[in-house]
Structure formats: structure tokens, C-alpha cells
C-alpha positions as CSV (number, residue, x, y, z in Angstrom):
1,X,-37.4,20.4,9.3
2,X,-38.9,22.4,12.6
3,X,-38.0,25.6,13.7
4,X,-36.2,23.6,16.7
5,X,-34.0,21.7,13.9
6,X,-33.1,25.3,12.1
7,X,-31.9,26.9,15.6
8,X,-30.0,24.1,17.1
9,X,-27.3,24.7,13.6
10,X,-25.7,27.9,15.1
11,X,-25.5,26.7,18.8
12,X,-24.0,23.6,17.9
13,X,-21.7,25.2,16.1
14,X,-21.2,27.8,18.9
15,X,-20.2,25.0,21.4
16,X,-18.2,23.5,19.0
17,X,-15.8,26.3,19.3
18,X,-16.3,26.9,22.8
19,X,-14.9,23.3,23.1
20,X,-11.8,23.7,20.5
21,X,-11.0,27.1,22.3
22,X,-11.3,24.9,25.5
23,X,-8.7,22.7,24.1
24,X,-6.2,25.2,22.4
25,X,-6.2,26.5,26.2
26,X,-6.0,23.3,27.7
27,X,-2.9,22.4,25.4
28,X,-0.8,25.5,25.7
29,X,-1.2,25.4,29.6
30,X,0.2,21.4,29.8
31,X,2.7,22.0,27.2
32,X,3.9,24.7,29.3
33,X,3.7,22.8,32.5
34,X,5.4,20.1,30.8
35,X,8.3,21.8,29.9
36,X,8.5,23.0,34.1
37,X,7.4,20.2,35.8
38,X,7.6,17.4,33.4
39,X,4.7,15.5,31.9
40,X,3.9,13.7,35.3
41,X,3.3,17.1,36.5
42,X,-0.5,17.1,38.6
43,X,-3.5,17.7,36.7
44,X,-4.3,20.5,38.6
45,X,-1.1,22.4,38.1
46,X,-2.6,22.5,34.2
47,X,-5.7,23.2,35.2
48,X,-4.9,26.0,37.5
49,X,-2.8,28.0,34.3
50,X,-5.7,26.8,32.1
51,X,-8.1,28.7,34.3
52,X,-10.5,25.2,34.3
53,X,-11.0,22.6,36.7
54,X,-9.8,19.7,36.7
55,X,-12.9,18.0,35.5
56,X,-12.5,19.9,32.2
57,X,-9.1,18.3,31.1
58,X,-10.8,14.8,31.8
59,X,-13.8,15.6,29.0
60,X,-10.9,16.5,26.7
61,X,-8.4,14.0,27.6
62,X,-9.5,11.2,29.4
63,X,-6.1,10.1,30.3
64,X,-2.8,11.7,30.7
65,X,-1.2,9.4,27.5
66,X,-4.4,11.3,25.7
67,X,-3.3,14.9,26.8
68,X,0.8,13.8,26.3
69,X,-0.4,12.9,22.7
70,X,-2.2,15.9,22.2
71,X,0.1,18.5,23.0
72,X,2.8,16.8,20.7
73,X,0.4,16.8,17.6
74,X,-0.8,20.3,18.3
75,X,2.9,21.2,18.3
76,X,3.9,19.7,15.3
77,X,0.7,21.3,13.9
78,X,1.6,24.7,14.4
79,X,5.2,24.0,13.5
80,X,3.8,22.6,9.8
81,X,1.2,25.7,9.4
82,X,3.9,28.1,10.1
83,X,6.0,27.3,7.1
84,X,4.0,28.4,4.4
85,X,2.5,30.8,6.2
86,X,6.1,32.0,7.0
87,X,7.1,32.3,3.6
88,X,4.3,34.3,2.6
89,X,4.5,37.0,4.9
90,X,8.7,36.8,5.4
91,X,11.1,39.4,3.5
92,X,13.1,36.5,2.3
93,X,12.8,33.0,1.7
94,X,15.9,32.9,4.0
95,X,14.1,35.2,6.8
96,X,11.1,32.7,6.8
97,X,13.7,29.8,7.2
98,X,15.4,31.6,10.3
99,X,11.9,32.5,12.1
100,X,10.9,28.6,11.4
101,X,13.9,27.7,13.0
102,X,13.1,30.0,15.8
103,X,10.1,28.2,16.4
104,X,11.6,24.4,15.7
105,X,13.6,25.3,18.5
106,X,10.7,25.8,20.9
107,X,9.2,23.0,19.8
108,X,12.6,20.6,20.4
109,X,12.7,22.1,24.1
110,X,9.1,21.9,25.2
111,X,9.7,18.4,23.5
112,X,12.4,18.0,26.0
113,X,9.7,17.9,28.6
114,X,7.8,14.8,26.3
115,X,11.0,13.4,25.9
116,X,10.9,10.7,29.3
117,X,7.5,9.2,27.9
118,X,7.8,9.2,24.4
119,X,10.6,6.8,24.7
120,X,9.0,4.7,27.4
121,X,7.8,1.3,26.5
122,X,4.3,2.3,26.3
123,X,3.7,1.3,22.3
124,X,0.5,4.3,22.3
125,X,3.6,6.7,21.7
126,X,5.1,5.0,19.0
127,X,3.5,6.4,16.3
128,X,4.5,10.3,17.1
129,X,8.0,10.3,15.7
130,X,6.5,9.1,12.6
131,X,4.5,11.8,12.6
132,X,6.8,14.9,13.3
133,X,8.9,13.7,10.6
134,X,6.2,12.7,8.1
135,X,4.7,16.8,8.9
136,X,7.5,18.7,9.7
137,X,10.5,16.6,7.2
138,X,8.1,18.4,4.0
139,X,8.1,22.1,5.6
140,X,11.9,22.4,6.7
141,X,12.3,21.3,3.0
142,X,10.0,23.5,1.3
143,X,11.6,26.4,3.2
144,X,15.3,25.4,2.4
145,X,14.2,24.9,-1.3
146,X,12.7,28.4,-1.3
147,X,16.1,29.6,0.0
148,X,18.3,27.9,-1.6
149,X,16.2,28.9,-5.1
150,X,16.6,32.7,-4.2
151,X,20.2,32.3,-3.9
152,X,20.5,33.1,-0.1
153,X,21.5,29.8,0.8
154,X,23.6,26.9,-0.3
155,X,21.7,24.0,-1.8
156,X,23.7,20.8,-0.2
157,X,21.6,20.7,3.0
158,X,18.7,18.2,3.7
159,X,15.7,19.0,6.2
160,X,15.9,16.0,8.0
161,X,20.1,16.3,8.4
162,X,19.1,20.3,9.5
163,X,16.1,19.6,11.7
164,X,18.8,16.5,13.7
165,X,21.3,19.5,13.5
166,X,19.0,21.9,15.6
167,X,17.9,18.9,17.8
168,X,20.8,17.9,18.6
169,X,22.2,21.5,19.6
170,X,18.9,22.2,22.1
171,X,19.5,18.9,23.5
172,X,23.3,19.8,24.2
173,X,21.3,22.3,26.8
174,X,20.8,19.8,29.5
175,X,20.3,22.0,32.5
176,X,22.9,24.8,32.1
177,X,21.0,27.8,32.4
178,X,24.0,29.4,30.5
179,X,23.8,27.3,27.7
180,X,21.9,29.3,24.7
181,X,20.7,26.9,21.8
182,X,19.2,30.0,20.2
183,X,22.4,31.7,19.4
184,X,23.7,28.9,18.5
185,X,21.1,27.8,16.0
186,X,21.4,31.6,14.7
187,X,25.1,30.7,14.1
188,X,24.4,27.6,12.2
189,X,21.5,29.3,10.3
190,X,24.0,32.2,9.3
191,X,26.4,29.8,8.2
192,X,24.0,28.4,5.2
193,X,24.3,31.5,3.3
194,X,25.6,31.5,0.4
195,X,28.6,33.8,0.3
196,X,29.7,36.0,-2.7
């Protein structure tokens, strides 16, 4: 090995996080223009809130079915890692459960945004429903089995029957700016507990 073999270790490493900081950027601002403007929204609306040019989100993504893909999977991503971590930092089994829920809910509308293309025809979408259940299906589980174990909830509820629940209250939204599918998911999480 030469000295230039030993040195090159830390500032590969060092771009290599550059570039995944790049990304986590890049994916935050076209999930938020997404849920705006919609996922045909111009590149250089993303870039702009991204702070990058345009050039930037084509080394990432070299296509906008690349970038669609990748905000959904960082999504559900964060939505899985927040479970457990949820439950280890929450009061309550059934305070973790709530703040997940929170969160599912943000997903489900920003998803509203993905919603046009992921049911288009093209068949590169297909897999991603598979995937947010095969992730998130597990999670919402583990955090109603935790609940329902402690005694703060009832024990008759499935995940996947929940998680349609939730969806299909934040879709009830449409465009009614008065329409609040966070109070009403409180409602339907304050409903699950188990009553003396």
C-alpha cells in the first residue's frame, strides 16, 4: 500500500457523505414539492428549495421515475426506523403508537402527491406498494402488540386493517382546507384504549 492508497480512505469516505447529505436534501425538498405542486412539478422548483442546481438532482436521479421512487422509499424508511425508535424513547407503548400515527399520517398525505403516478401504467412503480406494506405492515404491528401487551389498548386490531383505517381517513381530505385528518386519526387512536 502507498501513502496515496492510506489517504484516499478518509476522503472517500468524506464524499461519500457529502453525497448521502446531498440526497437526504435532495429528497426532503421533492417530497415537499410534491406534495404542492405534484410530482410533475419542474426540476428546478426542487432544486431551488434544495439549494442545488439542477445538474445535481440528475447525478442523483437520472430521471424523474428515479427521484419519484426515491422519495417514496426514503419515506417508508423513516416511517419503519421510527417505530422502534419510538418505543424506546415514548412514555407508553400507547404514546409511541399515537406519535407513529402522527407521522403515518404525513406520510399518507405527501403520498397523496405520489398518488397520480404510482397508479399509472408505468410497471417501474409497481413494486412500491409491496414495499410499504412488506416495511411498514411489521412496525404498525410491533407498536400495537406493545400496546395492547401493556394493557392500554384493545388487542382485536390488525396493522394492516389500522394503517387502511388512517389512509382512508387522510384521503377523505380531498382539497377541503377544513377538513382535519389529524384530529380525526387522534379520535380513532383514543378510541383503541382499553377502558376500565
Amino acid at each position: 500500500m502507498t501513502d496515496g492508497d492510506r489517504n484516499a480512505g478518509p476522503v472517500v469516505r468524506s464524499r461519500r457523505a457529502d453525497a448521502r447529505r446531498n440526497e437526504e436534501i435532495l429528497l426532503a425538498a421533492a417530497a415537499a414539492v410534491f406534495v404542492t405542486s405534484g410530482v410533475e412539478a419542474p426540476l428546478r422548483d426542487i432544486a431551488a428549495r434544495a439549494g442545488v442546481g439542477t445538474a445535481t438532482i440528475y447525478r442523483h436521479f437520472p430521471t424523474r421515475a428515479d427521484l419519484i421512487i426515491a422519495v417514496y422509499r426514503h419515506q417508508v424508511e423513516a416511517l419503519a426506523e421510527a417505530g422502534p425508535a419510538l418505543l424506546a424513547s415514548s412514555e407508553t407503548p400507547y404514546a409511541a403508537l399515537g406519535q407513529w400515527l402522527d407521522r403515518f399520517v404525513d406520510f399518507v398525505i405527501t403520498k397523496q402527491g405520489l398518488a397520480a403516478v404510482l397508479q399509472s401504467d408505468d410497471p417501474c412503480f409497481d413494486p412500491l406498494h409491496s414495499y410499504f406494506l412488506d416495511r411498514l405492515v411489521p412496525v404498525c404491528t410491533q407498536l400495537l402488540d406493545a400496546a395492547a401487551v401493556s394493557g392500554e389498548i384493545q388487542s382485536d386490531l390488525g396493522a394492516y386493517e389500522l394503517m387502511r383505517g388512517v389512509g382512508g381517513i387522510c384521503i377523505g381530505a380531498g382539497t377541503n382546507p377544513r377538513y382535519d385528518a389529524r384530529r380525526l386519526v387522534a379520535l380513532l387512536v383514543a378510541g383503541l384504549r382499553r377502558h376500565p
